[in-house]
C-alpha positions as CSV (number, residue, x, y, z in Angstrom):
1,X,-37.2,-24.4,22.3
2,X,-35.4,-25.1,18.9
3,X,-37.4,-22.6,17.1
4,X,-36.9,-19.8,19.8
5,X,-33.1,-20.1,18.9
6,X,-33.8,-19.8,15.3
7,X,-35.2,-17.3,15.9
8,X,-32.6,-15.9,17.8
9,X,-30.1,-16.5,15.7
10,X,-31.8,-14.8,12.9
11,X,-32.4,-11.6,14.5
12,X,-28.6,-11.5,15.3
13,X,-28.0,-12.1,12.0
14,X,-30.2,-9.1,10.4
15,X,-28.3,-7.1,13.5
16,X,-25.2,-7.9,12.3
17,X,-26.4,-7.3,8.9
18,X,-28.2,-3.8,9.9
19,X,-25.0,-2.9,11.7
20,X,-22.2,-4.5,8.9
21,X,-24.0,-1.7,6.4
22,X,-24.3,1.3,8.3
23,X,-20.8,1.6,8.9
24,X,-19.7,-0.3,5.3
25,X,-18.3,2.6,3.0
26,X,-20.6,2.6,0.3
27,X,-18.6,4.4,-2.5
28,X,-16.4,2.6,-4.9
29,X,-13.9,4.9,-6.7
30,X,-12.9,3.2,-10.6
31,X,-9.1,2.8,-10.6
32,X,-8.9,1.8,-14.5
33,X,-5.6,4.1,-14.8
34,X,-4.0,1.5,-12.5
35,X,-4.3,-1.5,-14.8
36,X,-1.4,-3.2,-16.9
37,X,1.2,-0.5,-15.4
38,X,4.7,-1.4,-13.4
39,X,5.3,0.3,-10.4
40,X,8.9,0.5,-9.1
41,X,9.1,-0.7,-5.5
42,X,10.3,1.7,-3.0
43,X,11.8,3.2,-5.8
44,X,14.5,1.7,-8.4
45,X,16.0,-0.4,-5.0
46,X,17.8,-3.2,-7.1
47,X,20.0,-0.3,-8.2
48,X,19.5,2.4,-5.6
49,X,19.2,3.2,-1.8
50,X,15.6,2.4,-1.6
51,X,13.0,5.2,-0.9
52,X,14.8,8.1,-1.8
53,X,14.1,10.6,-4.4
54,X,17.2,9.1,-6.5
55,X,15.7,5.5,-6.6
56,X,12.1,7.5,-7.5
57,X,14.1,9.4,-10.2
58,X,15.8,6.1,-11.5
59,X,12.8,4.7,-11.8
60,X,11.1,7.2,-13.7
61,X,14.0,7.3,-16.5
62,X,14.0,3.4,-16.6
63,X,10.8,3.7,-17.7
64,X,8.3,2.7,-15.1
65,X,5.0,4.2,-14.7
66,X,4.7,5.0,-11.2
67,X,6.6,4.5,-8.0
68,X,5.4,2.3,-4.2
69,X,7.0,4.0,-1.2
70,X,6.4,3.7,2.5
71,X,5.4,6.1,4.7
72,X,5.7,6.4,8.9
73,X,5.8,9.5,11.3
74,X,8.9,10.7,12.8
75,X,8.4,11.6,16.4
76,X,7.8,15.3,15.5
77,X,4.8,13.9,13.5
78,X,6.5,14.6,10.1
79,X,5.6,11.8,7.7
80,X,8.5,10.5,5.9
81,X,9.5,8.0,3.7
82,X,11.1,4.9,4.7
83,X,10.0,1.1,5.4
84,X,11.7,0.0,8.3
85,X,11.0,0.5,12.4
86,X,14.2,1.3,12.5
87,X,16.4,3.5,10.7
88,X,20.0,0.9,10.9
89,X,19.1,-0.8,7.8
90,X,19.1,1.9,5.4
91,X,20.9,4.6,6.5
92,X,23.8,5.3,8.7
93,X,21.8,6.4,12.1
94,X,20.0,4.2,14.8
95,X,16.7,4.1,16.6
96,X,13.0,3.9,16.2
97,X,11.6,6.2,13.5
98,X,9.0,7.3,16.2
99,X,11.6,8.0,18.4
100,X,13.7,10.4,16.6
101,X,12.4,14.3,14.9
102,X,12.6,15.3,11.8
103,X,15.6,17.0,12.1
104,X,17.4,14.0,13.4
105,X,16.5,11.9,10.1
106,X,17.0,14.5,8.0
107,X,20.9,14.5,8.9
108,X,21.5,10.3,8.3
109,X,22.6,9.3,4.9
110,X,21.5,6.4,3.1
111,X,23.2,3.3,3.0
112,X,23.0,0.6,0.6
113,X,25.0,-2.7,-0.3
114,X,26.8,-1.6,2.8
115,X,28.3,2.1,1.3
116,X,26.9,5.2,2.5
117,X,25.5,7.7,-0.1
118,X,24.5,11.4,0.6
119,X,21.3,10.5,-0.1
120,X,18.4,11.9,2.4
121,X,15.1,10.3,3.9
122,X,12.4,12.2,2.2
123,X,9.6,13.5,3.8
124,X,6.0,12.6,1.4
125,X,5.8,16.2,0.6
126,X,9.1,15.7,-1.1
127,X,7.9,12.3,-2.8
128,X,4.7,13.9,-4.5
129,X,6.6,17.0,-5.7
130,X,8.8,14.7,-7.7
131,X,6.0,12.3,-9.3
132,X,3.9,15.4,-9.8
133,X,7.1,16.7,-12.0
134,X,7.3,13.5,-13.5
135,X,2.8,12.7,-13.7
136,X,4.3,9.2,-12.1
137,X,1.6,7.2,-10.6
138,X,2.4,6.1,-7.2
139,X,1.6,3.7,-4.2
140,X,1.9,5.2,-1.1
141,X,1.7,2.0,1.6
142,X,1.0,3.6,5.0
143,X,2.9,1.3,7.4
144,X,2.1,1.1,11.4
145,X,2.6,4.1,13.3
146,X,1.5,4.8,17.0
147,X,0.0,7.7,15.9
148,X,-2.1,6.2,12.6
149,X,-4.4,8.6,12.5
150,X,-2.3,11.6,12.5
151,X,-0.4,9.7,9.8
152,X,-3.8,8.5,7.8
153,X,-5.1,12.3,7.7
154,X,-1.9,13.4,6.6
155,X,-2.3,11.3,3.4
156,X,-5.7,12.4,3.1
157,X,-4.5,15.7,3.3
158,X,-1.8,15.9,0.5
159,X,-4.3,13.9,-1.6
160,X,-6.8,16.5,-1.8
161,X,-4.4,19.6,-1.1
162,X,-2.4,18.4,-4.3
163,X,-5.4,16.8,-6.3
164,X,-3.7,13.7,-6.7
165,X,-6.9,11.5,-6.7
166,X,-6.5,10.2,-9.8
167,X,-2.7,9.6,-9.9
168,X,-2.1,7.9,-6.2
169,X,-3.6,4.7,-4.5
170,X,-3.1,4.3,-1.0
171,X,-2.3,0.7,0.2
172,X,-2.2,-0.5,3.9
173,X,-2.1,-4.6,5.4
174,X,-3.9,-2.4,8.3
175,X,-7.6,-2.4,7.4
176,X,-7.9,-0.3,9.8
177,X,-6.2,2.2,8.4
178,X,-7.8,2.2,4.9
179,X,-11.5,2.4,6.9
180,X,-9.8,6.0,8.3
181,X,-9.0,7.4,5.2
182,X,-11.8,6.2,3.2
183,X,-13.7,7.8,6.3
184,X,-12.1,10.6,5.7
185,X,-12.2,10.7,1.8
186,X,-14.5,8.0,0.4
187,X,-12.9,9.3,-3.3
188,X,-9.3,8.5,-2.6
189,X,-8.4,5.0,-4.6
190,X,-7.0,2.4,-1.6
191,X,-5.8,-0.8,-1.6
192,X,-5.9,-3.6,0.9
193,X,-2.5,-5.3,0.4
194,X,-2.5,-9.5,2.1
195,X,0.8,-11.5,2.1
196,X,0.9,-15.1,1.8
197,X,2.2,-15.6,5.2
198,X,0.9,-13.6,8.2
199,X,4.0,-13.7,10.7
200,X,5.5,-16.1,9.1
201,X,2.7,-18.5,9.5
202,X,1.1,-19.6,5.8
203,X,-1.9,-21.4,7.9
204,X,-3.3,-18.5,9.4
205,X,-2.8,-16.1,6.0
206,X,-5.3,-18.8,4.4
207,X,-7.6,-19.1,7.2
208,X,-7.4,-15.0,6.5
209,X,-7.5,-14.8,2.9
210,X,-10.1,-17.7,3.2
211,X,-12.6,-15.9,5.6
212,X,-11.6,-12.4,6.2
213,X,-10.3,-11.2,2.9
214,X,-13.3,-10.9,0.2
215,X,-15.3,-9.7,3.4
216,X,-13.1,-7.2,3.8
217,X,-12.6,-5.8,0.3
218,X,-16.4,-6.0,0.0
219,X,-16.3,-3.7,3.6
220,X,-14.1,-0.8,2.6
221,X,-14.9,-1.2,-1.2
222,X,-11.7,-0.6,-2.2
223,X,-10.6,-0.9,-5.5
224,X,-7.2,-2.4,-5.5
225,X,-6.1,-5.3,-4.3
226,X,-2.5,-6.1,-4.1
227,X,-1.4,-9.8,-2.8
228,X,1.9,-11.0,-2.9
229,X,3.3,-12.7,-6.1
230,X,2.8,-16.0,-5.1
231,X,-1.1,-15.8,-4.4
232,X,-1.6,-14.9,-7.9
233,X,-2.8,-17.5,-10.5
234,X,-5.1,-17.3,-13.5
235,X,-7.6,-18.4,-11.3
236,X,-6.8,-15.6,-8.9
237,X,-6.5,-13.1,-11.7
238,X,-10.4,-14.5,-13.3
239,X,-12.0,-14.5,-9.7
240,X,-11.0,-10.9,-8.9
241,X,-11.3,-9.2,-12.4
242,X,-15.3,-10.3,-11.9
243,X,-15.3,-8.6,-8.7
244,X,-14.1,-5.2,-10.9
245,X,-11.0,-5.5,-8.6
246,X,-7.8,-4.2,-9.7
247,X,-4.9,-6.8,-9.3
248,X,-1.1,-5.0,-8.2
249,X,1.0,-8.2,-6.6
250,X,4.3,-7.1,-5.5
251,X,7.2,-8.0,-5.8
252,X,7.6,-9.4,-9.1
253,X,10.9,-10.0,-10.6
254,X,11.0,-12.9,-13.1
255,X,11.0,-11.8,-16.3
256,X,9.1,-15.3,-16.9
257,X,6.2,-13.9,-14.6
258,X,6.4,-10.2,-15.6
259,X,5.5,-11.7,-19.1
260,X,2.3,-13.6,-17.6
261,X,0.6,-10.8,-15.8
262,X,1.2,-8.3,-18.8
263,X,-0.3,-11.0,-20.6
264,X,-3.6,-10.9,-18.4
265,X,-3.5,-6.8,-18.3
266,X,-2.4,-7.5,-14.5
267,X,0.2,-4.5,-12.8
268,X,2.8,-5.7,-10.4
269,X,5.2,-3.9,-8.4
270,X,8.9,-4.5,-8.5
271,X,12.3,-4.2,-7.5
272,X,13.9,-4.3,-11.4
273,X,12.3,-1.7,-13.7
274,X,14.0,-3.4,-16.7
């Protein structure tokens, strides 16, 4: 009896195994051009409305290398730029991103440190036309949309319509979404980004980082990896440098901790270019 359930367990196993590779992606695009660079996040947004051209443009003549802004679908399928649900935060409007057309965001102004500034949500055709001006790098982070795969093929889409392979990475906490586009377009650089808490709970982001994540990065075989700021540690940095892994935390804004991932040719995103 015991050795029919070995048995049994071990062709499930080489199932699961036969199964795991025929749907892995196999192809690992190098993302060297990433390494030891500062990325502003959503744009210069210590100083500026955050993820509008002007915070991109900020950033650039600070001097950081490439820009992180968040995409989401309007309800007119439009992908534009902006973090939140919900457009009250940054801008004078209100609603559900997905709930309003282009034409409706395109009217709100942005709003930050509670003053309004004629400032516009950009769509990503807007954001690559300025860091193609500018050859900025950039992180585009897909964020959740009910229509994800309109949203993921758009990104595919402007990737290869504007050859921007080498100067974008695309990052997602949905690994879903990074399996679509590398689906789609096994040579676009992604990331799979991991916070330290996973709503709100710290437990269950290290029974995930613990488990899930290394099988994961190993699944999609992408080439960035960016963790929040406190994850990272020398021994961090050391474990995933052997796995060829590129290492972006976000968001880093000591000057103290700047200075130690420099140090260890480690990128990080941040709010203060300078």
């Amino acid at each position: 009896m015991a050795t029919i359930i070995i048995f049994s367990i071990l062709i499930i196993l080489v199932l699961l195994y036969i199964l795991i590779q025929n749907f892995k992606i196999h192809h690992k695009v190098p993302a060297k051009q990433f390494e030891n660079i500062v990325i502003a996040h959503r744009g210069y947004r210590a100083l500026y409305p955050e993820n509008t051209l002007e915070a991109m443009e900020q950033a650039h003549l600070a001097g950081a290398d490439g820009v992180e802004f968040d995409l989401r679908l309007s309800k007119d399928n439009i992908p534009v730029v902006i973090h939140d649900r919900k457009v009250e935060r940054t801008t004078d409007g209100g609603g559900k991103v997905h709930e309003l057309t282009y034409d409706e965001i395109k009217k709100l102004k942005a709003r930050f440190k509670k003053k309004l500034y004629n400032f516009k949500i950009p769509t990503l055709y807007d954001a690559i036309t300025l860091i193609k001006l500018h050859k900025l790098k950039a992180n585009i982070e897909i964020k959740h949309s009910r229509n994800s795969k309109i949203l993921v093929k758009s990104v595919a889409d402007a990737i290869k319509k504007y050859n921007l392979y080498n100067q974008v990475y695309v990052s997602s906490y949905n690994f879903i979404y990074i399996y679509r586009l590398r689906k789609i377009d096994p040579n676009i650089i992604t990331a799979l980004n991991i916070d330290h808490e996973i709503n709100g709970n710290k437990l269950i982001a290290k029974v995930y980082s613990f488990l899930f994540m290394d099988f994961l990065i190993n699944f999609l075989n992408v080439s960035i990896l960016g963790p929040s700021y406190v994850m990272v540690n020398k021994k961090f940095i050391k474990k995933y440098k052997k796995k060829n892994i590129v290492l972006i935390p976000y968001t880093v804004n000591t000057t103290r901790f700047k200075k130690f991932l420099m140090k260890h040719g480690v990128s990080y995103i941040t709010d203060r270019v300078v």
